[in-house]
C-alpha positions, -999 to +999 in steps of 0.1 A: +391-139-787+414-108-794+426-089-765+462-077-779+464-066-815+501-054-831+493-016-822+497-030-786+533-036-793+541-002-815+554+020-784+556+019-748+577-006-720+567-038-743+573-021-779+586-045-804+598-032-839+586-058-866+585-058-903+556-071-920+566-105-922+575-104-885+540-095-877+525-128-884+551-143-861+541-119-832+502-122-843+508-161-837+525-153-805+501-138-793+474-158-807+492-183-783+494-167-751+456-153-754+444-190-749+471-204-731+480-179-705+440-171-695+434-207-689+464-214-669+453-178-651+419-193-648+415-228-647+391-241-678+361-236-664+360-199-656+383-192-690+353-208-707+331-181-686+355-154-694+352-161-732+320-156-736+315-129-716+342-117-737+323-117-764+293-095-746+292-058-756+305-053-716+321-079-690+299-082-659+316-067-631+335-099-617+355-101-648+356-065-656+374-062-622+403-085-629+404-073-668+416-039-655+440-027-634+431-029-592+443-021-558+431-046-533+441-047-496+431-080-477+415-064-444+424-097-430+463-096-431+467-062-448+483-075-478+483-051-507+481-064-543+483-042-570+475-054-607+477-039-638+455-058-654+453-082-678+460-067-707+493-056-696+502-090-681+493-107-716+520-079-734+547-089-709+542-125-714+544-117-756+564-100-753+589-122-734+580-151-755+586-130-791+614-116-781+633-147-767+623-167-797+639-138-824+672-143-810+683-171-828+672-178-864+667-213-876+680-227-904+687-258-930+721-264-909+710-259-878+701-230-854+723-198-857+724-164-836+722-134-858+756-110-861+763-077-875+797-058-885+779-030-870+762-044-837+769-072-809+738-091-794+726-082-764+718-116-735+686-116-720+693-107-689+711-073-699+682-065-722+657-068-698+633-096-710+630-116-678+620-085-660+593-081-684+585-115-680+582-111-637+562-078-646+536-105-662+535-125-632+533-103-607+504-095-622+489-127-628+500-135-588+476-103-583+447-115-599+452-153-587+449-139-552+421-115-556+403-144-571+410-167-542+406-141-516+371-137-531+363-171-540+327-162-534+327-142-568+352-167-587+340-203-573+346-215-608+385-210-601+410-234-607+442-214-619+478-228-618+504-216-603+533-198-617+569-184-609+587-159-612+619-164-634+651-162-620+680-150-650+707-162-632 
């Protein structure tokens, strides 16, 4: 499955600058977050559905729906839910994920955060990674709950839950 390549990450609100040898760190990241974050999304069963209609020329329309970016309003309560899809909910979540993780460097001795004579490092929460990470969940929230507001279409779902992350 390959939904996010690098050129995902070269420009735009989730660009990360990465030299060559960086790249297979962010390809594994991703790698990780393609399976792990669509089953948790889904539930196994309907990931497994999603998968191989993933590998189709086209998604049928139940998956194509969720796969891009909606506006749904339950008639019912008038709840509006707006997703961006899930494309740009998997870039938030690597993006969070890579970008935490490059903060420290590991070595022989022990763990180390990175310093420069020209620069200071920046915390999370002033360079905005845990926004990016609740811009991820609100969309995953948006697809969770057009998926069980239309459990009709999606009776294969069995999703988890997620939260959205607090920095302080």
């Amino acid at each position: 499955m390959s939904i996010l390549t690098l050129t995902d990450f070269d420009n735009g609100k989730f660009s990360i600058a990465t030299n060559p040898e960086q790249s297979i760190d962010l390809q594994s990241q991703i790698d990780f977050v393609e399976r792990t974050y669509i089953v948790e999304l889904l539930g196994v069963e309907l990931y497994d559905l999603f998968i191989l209609d993933l590998a189709n020329t086209s998604l049928t329309p139940r998956f194509q729906f969720i796969f891009d970016a909606f506006n749904y309003q339950n008639t019912d309560n008038k709840i509006l839910i707006q997703s961006e899809g899930i494309k740009q909910m998997l870039k938030a979540f690597v993006y969070f994920l890579y970008v935490r993780s490059i903060t420290t460097v590991q070595t022989t001795v022990g763990i180390k955060r990175t310093e420069s004579d020209n620069s200071n490092n920046v915390s999370a929460i002033h360079h905005g990674i845990t926004l990016k990470y609740n811009d991820g969940i609100k969309n995953y929230d948006a697809i969770q709950y057009y998926m069980i507001d239309n459990e009709d279409v999606y009776p294969e779902f069995l999703g988890i839950h997620k939260c959205f992350s607090h920095p302080f």
